[in-house]
Steps between C-alpha positions, in 0.01 A plus 500: 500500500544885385534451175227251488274732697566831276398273236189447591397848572612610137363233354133587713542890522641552104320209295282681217174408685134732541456734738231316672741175513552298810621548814897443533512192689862431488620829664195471776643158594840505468717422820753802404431843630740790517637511074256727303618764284322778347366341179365675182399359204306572186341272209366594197254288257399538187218301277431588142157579364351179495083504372189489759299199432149602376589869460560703263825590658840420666688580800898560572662507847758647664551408884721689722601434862731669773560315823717681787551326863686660775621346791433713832651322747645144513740278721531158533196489673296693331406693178259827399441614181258726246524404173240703217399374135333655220394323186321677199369227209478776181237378258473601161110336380142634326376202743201532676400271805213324290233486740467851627644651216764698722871552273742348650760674715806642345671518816507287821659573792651325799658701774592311793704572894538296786727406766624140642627355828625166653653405772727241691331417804718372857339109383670556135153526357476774221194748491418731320198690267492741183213803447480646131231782348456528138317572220459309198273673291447775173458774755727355822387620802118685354418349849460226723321285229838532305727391818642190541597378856722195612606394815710164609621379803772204500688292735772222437566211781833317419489143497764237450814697421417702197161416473152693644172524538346824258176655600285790362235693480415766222225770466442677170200666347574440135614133481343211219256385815388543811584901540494637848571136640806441698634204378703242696823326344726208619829354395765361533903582376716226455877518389646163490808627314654801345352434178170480564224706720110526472295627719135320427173580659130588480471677305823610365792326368895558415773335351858549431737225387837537392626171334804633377746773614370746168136355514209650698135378484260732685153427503208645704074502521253713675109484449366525279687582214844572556724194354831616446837266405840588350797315388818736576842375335843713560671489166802756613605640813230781463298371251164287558263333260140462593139325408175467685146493486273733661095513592413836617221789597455840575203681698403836403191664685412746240342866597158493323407165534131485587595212735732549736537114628623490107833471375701506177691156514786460219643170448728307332781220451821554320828327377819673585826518410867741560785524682631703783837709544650616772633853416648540826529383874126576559368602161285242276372535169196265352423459162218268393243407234221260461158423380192635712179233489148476630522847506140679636334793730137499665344706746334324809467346816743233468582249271206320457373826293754458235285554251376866605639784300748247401801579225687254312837576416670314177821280651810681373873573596628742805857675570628590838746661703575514815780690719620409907695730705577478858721661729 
């Protein structure tokens, strides 16, 4: 169960994902408290100068992110911990968001701290809730316009040996809808052997499978646009190949907006491809590569004003690497 449950954690704390991703459901509802280690990783992304449709003009990327979680105080029936992020995507474009006329931002930021509990109740029920402060923006933290705020409270009821009953609720002021709401979630984790686990719900969903001893499937999905799957294969002791698939977004509330209920909203989906070694006990390198599709940014409400201050990036190849370290 250990192993199987530090798995999971990697796989939601260390996978190349956005700043703004979702919320790690695994390690909220997972029945084992008492194991965390002080975890740092790092990833690194890199995407060629690829041309800005109906511009004049192209733009290159560069996408760094630090991630650092320290366990305060744990036991078996309990566990505290801060963890703190920052993210910097480092554009190099003459782009101009087209309806305002505004260049685009060579730099933007997302700086991020919080803290999480849970805890094993007398009735075996697990509760629990996480609190983060950040700033994703060109100017993080110009003010409260440029703060980001998210709250969640959780609570796991076992049922049926390893099996339980998931609920949730989760308050953030710069999500794809409904900011400010507190929204309510429900599910339900089912084991019915080693091999496989999901925990399924509204609206969230995760999978692992492990059909073979070497071969890992994970899988998860979190409104509205958060798909994420990969095939893991162990090809040597320490050595993994991987391939996936991946629809994601970032959220950037950028200083001089004239509208502050605005955001800048990057999306995109990408192929992926690389393999992992294990360069020591607790020390993991990635190294990947893929294509980057449906690439785009626009600044506004939500996503039904896609086509506000909108730019079109051409599809093109990405690099990554990514480094895991816990003690």
């Amino acid at each position: 169960m250990l192993k199987w449950l530090l798995f999971i954690v990697f796989t939601i704390f260390f996978h190349a994902v956005p700043c703004n991703a979702a919320p790690p459901i695994p390690w909220w509802f997972s029945p084992t408290l008492g194991f965390l280690d002080l975890h740092a990783a790092y990833d690194m992304e890199h995407y060629p100068r690829a041309d800005v449709e109906r511009q004049e003009g192209d733009l290159k990327l560069f996408r760094h992110r630090g991630f650092l979680n320290v366990p305060l105080s744990q036991s078996p029936d309990h566990e505290w911990s801060i963890s703190a992020s920052a993210g910097l995507e480092d554009t190099s474009t003459t782009a101009v968001l087209p309806d305002t006329l505004e260049p685009f931002p060579g730099s933007l930021w997302n700086l991020r701290a919080g803290s999480t509990y849970r805890h094993r109740l007398d009735n075996a029920w697990i509760a629990g809730g996480a609190v983060s402060v950040g700033s994703p923006s060109d100017k993080p933290f110009h003010g409260f316009d440029e703060t980001e705020l998210q709250a969640s409270l959780f609570l796991r009821t076992p049922h049926k040996q390893d099996n339980a009953w998931l609920f949730l609720i989760h308050f953030s002021n710069n999500r794809e809808f409904l900011n400010y709401v507190p929204l309510p979630g429900i599910g339900y984790s089912f084991r019915p052997s080693r091999d496989f686990h999901a925990m399924v719900g509204v609206p969230f969903a995760w999978i692992q499978y492990a059909p073979f001893e070497n071969v890992v499937l994970n899988a998860s999905y979190f409104p509205l646009r958060h798909v994420n799957t990969r095939l893991n294969v162990r090809i040597l002791p320490k050595t993994w190949i991987f391939g996936g698939f991946q629809w994601t977004g970032n959220r950037y509330l950028r200083a001089d907006r004239k509208d502050t209920d605005h955001r800048l909203f990057y999306y995109e989906k990408r192929a992926e491809g690389g393999f992992r070694l294990d360069l020591a006990e607790r020390v993991q390198l990635f190294l990947s590569g893929g294509y980057a599709f449906d690439r785009f940014y626009f600044e506004g409400k939500d996503y039904g004003d896609r086509g506000r201050n909108r730019l079109d990036i051409n599809n093109g190849p990405f690099a990554a690497l990514r480094v895991n370290v816990a003690f």
